[in-house]
TORVOFI-765489 format. One record per residue (C-alpha): residue in three letters; x, y, z. Coordinates in pm, 1 decimal. Each point is the difference from the previous one (the first is absolute). Layout:
N
NODE  code         X         Y         Z
NODE   ALA         X         Y         Z
...
END
This chain:
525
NODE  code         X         Y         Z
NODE   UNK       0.0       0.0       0.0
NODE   UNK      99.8     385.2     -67.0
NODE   UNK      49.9     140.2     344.5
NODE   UNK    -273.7     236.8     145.2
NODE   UNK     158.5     326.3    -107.5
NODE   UNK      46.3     -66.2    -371.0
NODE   UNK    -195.8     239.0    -216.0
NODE   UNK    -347.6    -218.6      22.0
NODE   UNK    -270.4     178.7    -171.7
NODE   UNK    -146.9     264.9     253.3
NODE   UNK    -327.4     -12.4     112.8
NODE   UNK    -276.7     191.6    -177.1
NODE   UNK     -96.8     313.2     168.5
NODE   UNK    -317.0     162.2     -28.3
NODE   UNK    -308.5     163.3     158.6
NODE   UNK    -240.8    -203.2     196.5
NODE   UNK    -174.9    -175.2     353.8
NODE   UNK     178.7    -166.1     235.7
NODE   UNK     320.6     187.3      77.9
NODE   UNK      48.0       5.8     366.4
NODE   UNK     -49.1     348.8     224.4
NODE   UNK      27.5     346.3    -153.7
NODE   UNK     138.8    -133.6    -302.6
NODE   UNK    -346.1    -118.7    -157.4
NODE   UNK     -46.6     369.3      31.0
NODE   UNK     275.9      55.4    -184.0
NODE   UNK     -65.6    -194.2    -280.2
NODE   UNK     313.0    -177.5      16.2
NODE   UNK      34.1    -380.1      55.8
NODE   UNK     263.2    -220.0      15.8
NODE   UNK    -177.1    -298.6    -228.3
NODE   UNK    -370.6       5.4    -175.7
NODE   UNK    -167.8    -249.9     166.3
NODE   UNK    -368.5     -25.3     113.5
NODE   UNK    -251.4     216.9     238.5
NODE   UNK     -70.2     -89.2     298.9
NODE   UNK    -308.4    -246.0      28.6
NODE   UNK    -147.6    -248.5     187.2
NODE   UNK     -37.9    -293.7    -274.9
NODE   UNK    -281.9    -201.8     -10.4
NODE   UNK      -4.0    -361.4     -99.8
NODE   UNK    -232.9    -107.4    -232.3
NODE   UNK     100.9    -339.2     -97.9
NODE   UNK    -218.9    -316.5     152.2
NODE   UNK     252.6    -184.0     236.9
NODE   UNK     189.1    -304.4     -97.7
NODE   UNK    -207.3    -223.9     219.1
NODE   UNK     178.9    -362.9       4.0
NODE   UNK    -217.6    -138.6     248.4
NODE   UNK    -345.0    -177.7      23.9
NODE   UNK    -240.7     108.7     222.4
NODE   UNK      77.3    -339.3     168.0
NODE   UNK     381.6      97.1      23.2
NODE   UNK    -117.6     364.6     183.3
NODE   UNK    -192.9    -189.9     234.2
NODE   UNK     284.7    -246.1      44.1
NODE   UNK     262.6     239.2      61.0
NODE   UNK    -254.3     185.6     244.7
NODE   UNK     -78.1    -295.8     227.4
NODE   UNK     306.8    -132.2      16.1
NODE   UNK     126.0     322.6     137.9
NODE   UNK    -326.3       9.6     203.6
NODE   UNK      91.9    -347.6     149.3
NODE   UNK     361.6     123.0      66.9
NODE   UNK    -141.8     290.0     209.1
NODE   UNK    -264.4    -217.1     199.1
NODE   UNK     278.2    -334.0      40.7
NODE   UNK     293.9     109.6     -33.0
NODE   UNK      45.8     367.8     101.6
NODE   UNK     208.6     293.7     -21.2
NODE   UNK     264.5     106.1     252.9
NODE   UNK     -19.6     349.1      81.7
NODE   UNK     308.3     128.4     194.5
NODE   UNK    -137.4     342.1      92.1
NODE   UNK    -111.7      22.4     403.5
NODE   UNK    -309.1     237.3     -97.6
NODE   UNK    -150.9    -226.5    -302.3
NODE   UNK       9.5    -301.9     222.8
NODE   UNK    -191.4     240.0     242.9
NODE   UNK    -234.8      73.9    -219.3
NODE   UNK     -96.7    -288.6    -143.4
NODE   UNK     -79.7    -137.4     350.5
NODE   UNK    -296.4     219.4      37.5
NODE   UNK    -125.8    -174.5    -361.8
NODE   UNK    -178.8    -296.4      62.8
NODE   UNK      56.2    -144.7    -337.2
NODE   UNK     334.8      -7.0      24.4
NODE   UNK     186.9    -259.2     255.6
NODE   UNK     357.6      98.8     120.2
NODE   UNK     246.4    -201.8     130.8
NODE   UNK     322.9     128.0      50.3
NODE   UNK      91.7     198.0    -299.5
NODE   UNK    -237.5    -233.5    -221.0
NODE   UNK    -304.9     177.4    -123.6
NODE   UNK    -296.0    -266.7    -167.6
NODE   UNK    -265.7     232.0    -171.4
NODE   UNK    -383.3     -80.5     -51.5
NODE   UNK     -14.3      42.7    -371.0
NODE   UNK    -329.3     142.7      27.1
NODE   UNK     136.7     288.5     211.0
NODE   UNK     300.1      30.9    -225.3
NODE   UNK    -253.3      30.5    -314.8
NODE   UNK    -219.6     283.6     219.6
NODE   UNK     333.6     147.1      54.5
NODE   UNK      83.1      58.3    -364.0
NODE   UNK    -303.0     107.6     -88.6
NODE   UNK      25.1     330.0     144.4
NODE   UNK     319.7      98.7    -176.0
NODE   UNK    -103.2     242.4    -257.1
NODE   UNK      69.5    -140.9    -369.0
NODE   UNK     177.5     321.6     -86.0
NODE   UNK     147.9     321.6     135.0
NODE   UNK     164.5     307.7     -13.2
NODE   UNK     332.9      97.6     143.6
NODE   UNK      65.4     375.6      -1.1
NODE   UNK     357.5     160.8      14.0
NODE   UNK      70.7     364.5      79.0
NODE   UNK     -28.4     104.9    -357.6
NODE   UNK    -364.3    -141.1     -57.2
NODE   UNK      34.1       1.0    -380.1
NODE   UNK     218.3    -332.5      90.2
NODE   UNK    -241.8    -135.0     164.0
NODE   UNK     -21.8    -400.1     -97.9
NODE   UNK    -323.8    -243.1     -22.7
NODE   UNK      73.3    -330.9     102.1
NODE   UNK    -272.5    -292.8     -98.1
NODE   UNK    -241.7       4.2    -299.1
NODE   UNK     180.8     -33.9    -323.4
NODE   UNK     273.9     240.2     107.8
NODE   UNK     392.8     -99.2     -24.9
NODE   UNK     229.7     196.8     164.5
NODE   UNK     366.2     -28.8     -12.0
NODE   UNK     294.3      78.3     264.2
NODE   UNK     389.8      -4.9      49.1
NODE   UNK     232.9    -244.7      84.0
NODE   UNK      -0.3     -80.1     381.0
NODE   UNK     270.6     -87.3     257.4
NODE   UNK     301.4    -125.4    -202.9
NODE   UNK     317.4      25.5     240.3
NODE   UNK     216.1      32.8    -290.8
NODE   UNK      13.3     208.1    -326.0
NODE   UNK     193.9     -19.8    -330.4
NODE   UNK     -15.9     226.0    -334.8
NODE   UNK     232.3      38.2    -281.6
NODE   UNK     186.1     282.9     123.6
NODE   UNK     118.4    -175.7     307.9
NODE   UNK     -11.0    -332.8    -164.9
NODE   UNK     -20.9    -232.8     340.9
NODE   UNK    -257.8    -103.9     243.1
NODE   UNK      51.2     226.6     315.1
NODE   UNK    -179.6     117.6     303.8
NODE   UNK    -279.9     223.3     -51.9
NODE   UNK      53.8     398.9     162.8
NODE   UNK    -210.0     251.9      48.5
NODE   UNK      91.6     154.7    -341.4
NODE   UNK     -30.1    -279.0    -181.8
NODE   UNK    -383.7     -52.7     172.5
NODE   UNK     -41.8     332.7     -94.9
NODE   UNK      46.2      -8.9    -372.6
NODE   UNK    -210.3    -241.6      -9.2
NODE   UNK    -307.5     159.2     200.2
NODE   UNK      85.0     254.3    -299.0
NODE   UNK     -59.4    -250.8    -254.5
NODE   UNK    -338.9     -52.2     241.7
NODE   UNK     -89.4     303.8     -36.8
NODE   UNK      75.8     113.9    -334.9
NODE   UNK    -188.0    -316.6    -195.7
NODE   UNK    -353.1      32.1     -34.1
NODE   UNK      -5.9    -367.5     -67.5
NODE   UNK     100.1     -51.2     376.0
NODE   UNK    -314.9      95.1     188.4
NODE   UNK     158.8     -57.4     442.4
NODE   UNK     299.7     -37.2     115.4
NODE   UNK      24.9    -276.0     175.5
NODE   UNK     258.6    -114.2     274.3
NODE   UNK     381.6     128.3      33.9
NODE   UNK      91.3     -71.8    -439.2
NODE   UNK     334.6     -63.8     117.8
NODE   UNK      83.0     -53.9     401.5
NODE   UNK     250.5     296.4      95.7
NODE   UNK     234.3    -186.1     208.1
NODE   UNK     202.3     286.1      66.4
NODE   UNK    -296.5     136.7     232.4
NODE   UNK     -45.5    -171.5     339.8
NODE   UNK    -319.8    -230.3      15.6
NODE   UNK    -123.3     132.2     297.0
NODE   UNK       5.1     396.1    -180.8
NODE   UNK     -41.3    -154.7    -354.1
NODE   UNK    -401.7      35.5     -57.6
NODE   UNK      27.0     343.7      90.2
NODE   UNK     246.2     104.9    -254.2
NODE   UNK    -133.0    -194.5    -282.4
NODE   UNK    -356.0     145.5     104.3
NODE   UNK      88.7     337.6     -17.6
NODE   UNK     176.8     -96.6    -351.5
NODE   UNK    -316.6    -146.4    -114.0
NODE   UNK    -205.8     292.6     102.3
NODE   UNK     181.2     270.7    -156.8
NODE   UNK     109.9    -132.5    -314.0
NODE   UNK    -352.7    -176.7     -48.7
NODE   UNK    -335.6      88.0      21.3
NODE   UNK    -130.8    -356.9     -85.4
NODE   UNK    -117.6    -267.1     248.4
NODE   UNK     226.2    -129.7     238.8
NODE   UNK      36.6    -322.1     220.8
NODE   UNK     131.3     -28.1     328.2
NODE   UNK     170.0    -390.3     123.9
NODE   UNK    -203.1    -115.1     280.5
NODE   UNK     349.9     -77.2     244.4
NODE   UNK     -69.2     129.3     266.5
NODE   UNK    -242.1     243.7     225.5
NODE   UNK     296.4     255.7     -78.8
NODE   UNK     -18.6      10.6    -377.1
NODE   UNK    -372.4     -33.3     -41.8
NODE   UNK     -95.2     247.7     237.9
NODE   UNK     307.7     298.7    -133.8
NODE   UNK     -92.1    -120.3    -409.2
NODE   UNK    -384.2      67.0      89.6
NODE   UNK      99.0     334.4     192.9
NODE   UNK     181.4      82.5    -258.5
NODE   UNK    -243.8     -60.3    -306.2
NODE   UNK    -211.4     232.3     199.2
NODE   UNK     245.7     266.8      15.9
NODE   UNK      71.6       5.1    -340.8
NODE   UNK    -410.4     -20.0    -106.0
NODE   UNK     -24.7     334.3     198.8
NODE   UNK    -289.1    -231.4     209.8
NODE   UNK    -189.9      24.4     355.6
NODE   UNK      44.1    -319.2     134.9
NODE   UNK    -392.3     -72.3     -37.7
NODE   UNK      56.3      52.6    -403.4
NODE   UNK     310.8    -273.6     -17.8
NODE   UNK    -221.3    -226.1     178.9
NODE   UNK    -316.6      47.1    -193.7
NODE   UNK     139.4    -143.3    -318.8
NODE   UNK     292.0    -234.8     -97.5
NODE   UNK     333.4     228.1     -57.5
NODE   UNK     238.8    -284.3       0.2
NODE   UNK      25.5    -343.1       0.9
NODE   UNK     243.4    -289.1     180.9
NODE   UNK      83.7    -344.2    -201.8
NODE   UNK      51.3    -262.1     220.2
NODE   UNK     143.0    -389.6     -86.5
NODE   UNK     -82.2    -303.7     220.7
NODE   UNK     241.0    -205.4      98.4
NODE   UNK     -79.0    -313.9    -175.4
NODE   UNK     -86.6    -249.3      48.8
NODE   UNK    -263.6      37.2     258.6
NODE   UNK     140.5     332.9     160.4
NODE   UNK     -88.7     395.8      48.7
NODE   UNK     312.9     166.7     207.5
NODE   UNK     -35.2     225.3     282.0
NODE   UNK     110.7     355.3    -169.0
NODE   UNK    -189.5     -39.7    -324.4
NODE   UNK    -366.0    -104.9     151.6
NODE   UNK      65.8     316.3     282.4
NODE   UNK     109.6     257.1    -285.9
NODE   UNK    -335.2    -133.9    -146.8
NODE   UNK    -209.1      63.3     313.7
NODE   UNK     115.8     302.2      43.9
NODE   UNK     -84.3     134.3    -363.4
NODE   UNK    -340.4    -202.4      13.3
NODE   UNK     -68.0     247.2     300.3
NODE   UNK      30.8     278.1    -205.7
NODE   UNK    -170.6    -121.2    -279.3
NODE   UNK     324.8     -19.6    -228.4
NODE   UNK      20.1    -251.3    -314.0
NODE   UNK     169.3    -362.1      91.4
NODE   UNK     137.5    -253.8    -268.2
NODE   UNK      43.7    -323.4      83.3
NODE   UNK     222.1    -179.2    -262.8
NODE   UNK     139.7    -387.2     192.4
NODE   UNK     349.2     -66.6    -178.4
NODE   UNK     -68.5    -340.3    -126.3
NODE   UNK     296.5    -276.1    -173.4
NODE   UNK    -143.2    -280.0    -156.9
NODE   UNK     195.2    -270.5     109.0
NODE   UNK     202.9     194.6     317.4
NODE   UNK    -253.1     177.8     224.5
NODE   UNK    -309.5    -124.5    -198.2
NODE   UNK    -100.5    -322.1    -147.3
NODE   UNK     148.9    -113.3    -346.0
NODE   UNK    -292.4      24.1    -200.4
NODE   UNK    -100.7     369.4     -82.4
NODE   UNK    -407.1     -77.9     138.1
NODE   UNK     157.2    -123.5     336.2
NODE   UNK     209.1     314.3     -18.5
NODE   UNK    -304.7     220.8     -81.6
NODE   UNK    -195.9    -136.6     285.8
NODE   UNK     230.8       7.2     244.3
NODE   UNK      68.1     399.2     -94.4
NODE   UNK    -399.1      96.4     -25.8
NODE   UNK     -27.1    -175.5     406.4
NODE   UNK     300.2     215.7      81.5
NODE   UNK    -158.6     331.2    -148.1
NODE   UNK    -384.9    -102.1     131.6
NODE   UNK     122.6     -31.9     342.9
NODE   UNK     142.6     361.4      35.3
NODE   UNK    -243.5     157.7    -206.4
NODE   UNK    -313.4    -124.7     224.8
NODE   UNK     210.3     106.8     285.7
NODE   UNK      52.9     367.0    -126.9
NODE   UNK    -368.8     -42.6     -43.1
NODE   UNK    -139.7     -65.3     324.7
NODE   UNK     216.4     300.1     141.4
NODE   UNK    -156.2     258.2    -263.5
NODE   UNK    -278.8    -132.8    -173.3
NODE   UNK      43.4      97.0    -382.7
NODE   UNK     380.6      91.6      26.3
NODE   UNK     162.7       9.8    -371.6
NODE   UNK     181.4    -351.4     -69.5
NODE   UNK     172.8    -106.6    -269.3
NODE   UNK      58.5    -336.4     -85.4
NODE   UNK     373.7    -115.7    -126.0
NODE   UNK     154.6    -260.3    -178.1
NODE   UNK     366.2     -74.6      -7.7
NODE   UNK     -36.0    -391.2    -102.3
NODE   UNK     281.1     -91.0    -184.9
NODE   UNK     283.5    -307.0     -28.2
NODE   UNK     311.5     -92.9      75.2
NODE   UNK     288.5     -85.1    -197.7
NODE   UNK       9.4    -389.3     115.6
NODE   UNK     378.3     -54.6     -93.9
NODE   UNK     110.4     290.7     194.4
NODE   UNK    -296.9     117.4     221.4
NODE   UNK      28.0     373.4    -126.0
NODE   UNK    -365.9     190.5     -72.1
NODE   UNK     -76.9     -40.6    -327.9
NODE   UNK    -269.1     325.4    -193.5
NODE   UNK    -151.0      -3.4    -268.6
NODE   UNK     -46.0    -334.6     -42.9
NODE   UNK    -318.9    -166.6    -189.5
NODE   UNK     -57.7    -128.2     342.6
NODE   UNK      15.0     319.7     137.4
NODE   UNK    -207.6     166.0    -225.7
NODE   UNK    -275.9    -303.4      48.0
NODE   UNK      20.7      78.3     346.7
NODE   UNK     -80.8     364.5     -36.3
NODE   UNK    -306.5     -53.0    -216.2
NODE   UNK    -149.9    -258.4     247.3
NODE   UNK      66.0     205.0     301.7
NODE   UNK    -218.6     298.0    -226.9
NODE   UNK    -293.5    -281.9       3.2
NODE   UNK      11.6      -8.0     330.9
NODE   UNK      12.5     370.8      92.0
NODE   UNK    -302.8      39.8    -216.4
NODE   UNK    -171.3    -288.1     168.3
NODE   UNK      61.2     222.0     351.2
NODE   UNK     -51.3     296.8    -141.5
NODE   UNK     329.0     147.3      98.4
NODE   UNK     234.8     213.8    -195.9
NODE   UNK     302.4    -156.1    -149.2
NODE   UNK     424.5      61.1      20.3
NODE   UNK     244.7    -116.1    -217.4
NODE   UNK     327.8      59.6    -103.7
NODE   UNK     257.0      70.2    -239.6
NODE   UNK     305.0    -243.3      65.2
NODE   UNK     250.5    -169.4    -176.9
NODE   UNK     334.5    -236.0      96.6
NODE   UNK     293.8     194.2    -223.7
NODE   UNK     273.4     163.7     181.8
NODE   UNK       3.0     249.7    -260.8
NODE   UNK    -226.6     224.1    -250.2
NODE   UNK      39.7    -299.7    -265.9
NODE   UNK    -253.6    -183.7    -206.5
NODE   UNK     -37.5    -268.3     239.1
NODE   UNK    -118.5     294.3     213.5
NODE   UNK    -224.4     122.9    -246.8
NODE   UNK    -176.4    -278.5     -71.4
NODE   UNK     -37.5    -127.1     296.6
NODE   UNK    -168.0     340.9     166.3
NODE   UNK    -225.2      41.7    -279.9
NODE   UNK    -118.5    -356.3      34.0
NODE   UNK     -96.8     123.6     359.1
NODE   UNK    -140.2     343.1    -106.6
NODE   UNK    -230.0    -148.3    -232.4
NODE   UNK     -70.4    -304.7     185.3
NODE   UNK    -134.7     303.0     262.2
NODE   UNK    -225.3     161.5    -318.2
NODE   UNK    -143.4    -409.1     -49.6
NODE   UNK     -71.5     -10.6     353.3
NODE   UNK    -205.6     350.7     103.1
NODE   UNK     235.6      91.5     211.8
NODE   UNK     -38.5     332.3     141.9
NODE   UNK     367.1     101.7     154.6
NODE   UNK     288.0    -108.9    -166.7
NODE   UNK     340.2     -15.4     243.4
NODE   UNK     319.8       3.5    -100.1
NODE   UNK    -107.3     153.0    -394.3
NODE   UNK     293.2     137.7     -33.5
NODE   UNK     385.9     -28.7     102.2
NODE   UNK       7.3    -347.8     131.3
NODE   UNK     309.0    -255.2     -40.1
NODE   UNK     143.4    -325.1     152.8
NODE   UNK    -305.7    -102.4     152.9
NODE   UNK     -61.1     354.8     196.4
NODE   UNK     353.2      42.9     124.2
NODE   UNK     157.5     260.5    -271.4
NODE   UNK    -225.2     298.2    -111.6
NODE   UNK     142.2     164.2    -321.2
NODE   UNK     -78.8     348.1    -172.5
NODE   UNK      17.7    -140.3    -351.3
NODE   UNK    -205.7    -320.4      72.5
NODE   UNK    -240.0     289.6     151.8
NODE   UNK      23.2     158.8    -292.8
NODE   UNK     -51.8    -296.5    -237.6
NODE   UNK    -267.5    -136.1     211.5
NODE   UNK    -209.3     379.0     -27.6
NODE   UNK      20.1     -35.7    -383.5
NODE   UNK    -183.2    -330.8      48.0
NODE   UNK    -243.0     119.5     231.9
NODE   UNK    -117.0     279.9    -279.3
NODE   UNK     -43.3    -255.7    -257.3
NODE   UNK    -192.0    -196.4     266.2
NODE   UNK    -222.1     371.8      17.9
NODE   UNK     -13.3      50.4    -329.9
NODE   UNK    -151.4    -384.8     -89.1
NODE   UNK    -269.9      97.8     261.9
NODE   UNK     -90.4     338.0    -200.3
NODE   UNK    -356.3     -61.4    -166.6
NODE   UNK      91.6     254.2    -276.9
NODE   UNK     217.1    -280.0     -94.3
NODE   UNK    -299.5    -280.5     -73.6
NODE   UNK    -289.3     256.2    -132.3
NODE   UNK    -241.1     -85.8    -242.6
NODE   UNK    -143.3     322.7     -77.4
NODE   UNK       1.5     100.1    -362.8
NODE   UNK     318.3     163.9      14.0
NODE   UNK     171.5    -291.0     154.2
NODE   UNK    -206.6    -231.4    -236.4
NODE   UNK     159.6     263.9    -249.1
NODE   UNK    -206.2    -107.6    -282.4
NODE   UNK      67.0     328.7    -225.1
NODE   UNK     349.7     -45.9      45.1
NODE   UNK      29.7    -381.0    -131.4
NODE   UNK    -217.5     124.3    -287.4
NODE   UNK     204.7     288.5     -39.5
NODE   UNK     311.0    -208.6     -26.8
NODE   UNK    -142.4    -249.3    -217.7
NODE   UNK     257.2    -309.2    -114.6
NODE   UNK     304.6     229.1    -123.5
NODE   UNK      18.3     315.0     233.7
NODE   UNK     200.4      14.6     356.1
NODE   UNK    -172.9     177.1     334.6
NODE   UNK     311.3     202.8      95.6
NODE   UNK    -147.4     297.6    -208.6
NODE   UNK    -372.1      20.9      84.1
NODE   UNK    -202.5     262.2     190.2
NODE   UNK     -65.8    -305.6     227.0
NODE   UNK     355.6    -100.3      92.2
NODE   UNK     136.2     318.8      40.3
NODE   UNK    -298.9     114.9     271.1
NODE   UNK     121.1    -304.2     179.6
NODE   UNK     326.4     -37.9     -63.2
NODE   UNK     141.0     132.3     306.0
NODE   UNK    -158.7    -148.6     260.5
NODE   UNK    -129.3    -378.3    -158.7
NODE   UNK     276.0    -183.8     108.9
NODE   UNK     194.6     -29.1     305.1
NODE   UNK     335.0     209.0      -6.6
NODE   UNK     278.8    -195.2     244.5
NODE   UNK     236.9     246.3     161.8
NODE   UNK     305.4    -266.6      37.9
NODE   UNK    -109.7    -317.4    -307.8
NODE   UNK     218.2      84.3    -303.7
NODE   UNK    -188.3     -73.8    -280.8
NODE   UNK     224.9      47.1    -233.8
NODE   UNK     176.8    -169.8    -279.9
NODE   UNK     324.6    -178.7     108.5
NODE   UNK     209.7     238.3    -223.9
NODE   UNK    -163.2     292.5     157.8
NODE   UNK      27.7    -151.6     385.1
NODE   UNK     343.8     -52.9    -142.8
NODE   UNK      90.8     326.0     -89.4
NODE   UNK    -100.8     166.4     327.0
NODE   UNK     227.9    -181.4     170.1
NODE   UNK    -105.2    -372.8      67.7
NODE   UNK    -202.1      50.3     357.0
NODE   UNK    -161.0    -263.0     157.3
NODE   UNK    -326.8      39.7     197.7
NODE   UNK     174.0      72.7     304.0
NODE   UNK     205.4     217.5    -100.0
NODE   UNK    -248.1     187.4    -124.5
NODE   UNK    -232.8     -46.3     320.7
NODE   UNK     314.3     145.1     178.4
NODE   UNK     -10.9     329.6    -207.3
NODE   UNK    -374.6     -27.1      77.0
NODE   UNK      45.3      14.5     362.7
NODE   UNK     324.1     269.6      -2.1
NODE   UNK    -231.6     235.9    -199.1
NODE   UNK    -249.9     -29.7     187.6
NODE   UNK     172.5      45.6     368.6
NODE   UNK     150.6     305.7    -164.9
NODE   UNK    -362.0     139.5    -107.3
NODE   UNK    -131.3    -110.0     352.6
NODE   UNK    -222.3     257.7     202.2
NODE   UNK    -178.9     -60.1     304.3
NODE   UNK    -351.5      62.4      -7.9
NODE   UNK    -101.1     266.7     208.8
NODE   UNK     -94.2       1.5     426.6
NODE   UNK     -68.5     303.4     180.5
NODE   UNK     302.5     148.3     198.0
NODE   UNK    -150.5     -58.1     352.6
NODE   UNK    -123.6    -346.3     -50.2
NODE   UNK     377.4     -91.6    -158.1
NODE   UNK      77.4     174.1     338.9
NODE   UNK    -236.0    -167.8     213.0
NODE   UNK     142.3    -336.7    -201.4
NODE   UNK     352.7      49.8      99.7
NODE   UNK     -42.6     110.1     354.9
NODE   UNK    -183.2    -341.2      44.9
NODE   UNK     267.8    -165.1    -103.0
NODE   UNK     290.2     159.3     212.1
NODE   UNK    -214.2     -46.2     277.1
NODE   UNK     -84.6    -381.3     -21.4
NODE   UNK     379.5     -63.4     -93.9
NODE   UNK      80.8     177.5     334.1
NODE   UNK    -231.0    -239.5     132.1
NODE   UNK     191.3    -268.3    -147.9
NODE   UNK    -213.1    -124.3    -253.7
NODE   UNK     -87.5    -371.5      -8.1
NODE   UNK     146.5    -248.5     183.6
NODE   UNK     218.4    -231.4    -134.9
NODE   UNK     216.0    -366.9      53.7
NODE   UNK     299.0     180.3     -45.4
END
């Protein structure tokens, strides 16, 4: 490959939506790419189950809540699941009346709102809506500049809560997109916070580890949202993702960060982390009903605390490699996995998660293919919130810029597909005039009806080469990441942050220097 700084073909500059702070303003914009939208999926779901198989899958999760049980870890769930009389605890186990379960997940609203402090981001989760978000929690980071797989630092988190914010493909930022292990755990959520808050205006998420980070994130949100605390409660601002601990287990932080945000009538996601043949059973049903008992238990939980609390049901059913062990994504099996678990969340009612994952350790093809085989196998399924749509490598432990970057490009094709201007049938689509206009001999490139269209018809990529090879050739040979590099450079040069009024930025800051006198979180080391 040419390295990064060859003379690649700069990116097209022009005036249009989507360029991040004052710049949109401006006019100026560091790539064209698409407005910001919430897209709507109109496809009918891949559905590769009977109604037998739903109903399958359903009681044998039932039958693992009422015989088997879950283990919940946390003091206060145990607690409260005492008081339930459908629900027999014994020790940590937790056996659930399946009935009560179902009544449980009834009241969870099928969709839901989530609004940031700029509320022209706000974001519908449920209905036919898919939303897609950042790469979460990789410890380590690698792009073509530095050309190895290091720790992740606060600058390199940041640039990429810039890419965050700048695409309008990318509708919440989700966890830390890169850990910044130069910042101390216990002082870390507070730094990356504020980082999220003032160079975003999009949804944010806060990791349920802890009273310490819940409780400062939700402060926080409401800080930066200008709110009372009776507005941030009235109406989700936020949301937590939690994973069980499979199999069988919910851990002590995750179902109290939970608790806490169910209390204040905050969004939860509950996505189990489930390897066929490791932590779940071989076959991908097994591993699908094993992950829907996991979810169902919390979710009628958060339930009974607040009646009609937003949930989100997740799926993170995969494989494993079974020469090595490694996570495989992307897989068919995956994939199969994702589209049954969207069976089931219809059959409950419950919005769905997905993600965006892939096994390459770097921006390659193998990572290519492998994410879009996720990101469409989350369009097949209905899924509602897509994790992970952008950035991911090695099995979510390397985020990368230009995978970020690659990975955005696919997510506006993904857009465009669900455009209905695209599948029309009115009589200019039909374009009868046209054809006859044509005839058998003639070209389109030169009617009245091509050029009124001409411009907008087809998708325009802002880092696909389409041309010739001569042409790629002559402009110096660069590969897709190297242009996805240039991509990302440009637009960290370009980068604004939107705009927060000077005493809530204020108010922001003075939080923070107070709670890291405090001492933050605690910590194991």
């Amino acid at each position: 490959m040419a390295d990064a700084s060859d003379n690649a073909q700069e990116p097209r500059r022009r005036r249009g939506g989507g360029r991040a702070g004052n710049a949109a303003r401006r006019g100026t914009a560091a790539i064209e790419q698409m407005p910001w939208r919430l897209p709507v999926n109109h496809d009918r779901p891949i559905e590769p189950l009977s109604e037998e198989g739903v109903l399958a899958i359903h009681n044998g999760a039932m039958r693992i809540l009422e015989e088997i049980g879950i283990e919940f870890l946390n003091t206060e769930a145990l607690a409260i699941f005492k008081t339930i009389e459908c629900c027999k605890v014994s020790g940590t186990n937790v056996k659930m009346d399946r009935e009560w379960v179902m009544e449980m997940v009834r009241q969870a609203p099928p969709s839901f709102t989530i609004t940031p402090r700029n509320p022209e981001r706000q974001i519908t989760v449920g209905g036919k809506h898919i939303l897609f978000g950042n790469v979460s929690s990789p410890p380590n980071y690698f792009d073509l500049e530095i050309g190895r797989k290091v720790p992740g630092t606060r600058e390199t988190c940041r640039n990429l809560l810039k890419l965050t914010q700048y695409f309008n493909c990318i509708h919440f930022a989700g966890g830390y997109p890169v850990e910044p292990v130069d910042i101390h755990a216990s002082v870390r959520h507070l730094d990356v916070l504020f980082d999220k808050l003032t160079l975003g205006d999009k949804v944010v998420h806060a990791y349920s580890l802890g009273k310490e980070r819940v409780e400062d994130v939700m402060e926080m949100v409401r800080i930066a949202g200008g709110l009372s605390h009776e507005e941030f409660d009235a109406t989700p601002r936020m949301y937590t993702n939690i994973n069980s601990t499979s199999p069988l287990k919910h851990d002590e932080p995750m179902i109290d960060g939970c608790l806490r945000l169910a209390r204040r009538g905050q969004a939860i996601v509950v996505t189990p982390f489930t390897l066929a043949g490791a932590m779940a059973p071989v076959t991908m049903s097994g591993a699908v009903t094993l992950s829907i008992a996991e979810a169902l238990s919390a979710i009628a939980l958060f339930q009974h605390v607040r009646p009609g609390i937003p949930c989100a049901i997740g799926t993170f059913t995969s494989n494993v490699d079974m020469k090595s062990g490694a996570p495989a994504f992307g897989t068919p099996e995956y994939m199969r996995a994702t589209q049954m678990t969207g069976q089931l969340a219809r059959f409950y009612g419950l919005p769905m998660r997905a993600s965006g994952v892939c096994a390459a350790n770097v921006p390659d093809g193998q990572a290519m293919w492998e994410t879009s085989n996720s990101l469409w196998s989350a369009v097949q399924s209905g899924t509602n919130i897509v994790y992970h749509a952008a950035g991911w490598l090695e099995g979510g432990l390397i985020a990368s810029p230009e995978k970020f970057v690659m990975d955005c490009e696919v997510l506006q094709m993904i857009q465009r597909y669900m455009e209905p201007e695209v599948w029309g049938t009115g009589p200019e689509d039909i374009a009868f005039d046209a054809i006859k206009e044509v005839g058998a001999n003639g070209h389109y490139f030169g009617i009245e009806h091509t050029q009124k269209r001409y411009e907008s018809a087809f998708y325009q990529p802002f880092v696909s080469d389409w041309r010739n090879f001569e042409a790629w050739e002559a402009a110096g040979s660069v590969w897709t990441p190297e242009r996805a590099h240039r991509v990302y450079k440009s637009i960290l040069d370009d980068f604004e942050e939107p705009p927060m009024e000077a005493g809530v930025r204020e108010e922001l800051t003075d939080f923070v220097a107070r709670r890291k006198a405090e001492g933050g979180a605690p910590t194991d080391f």
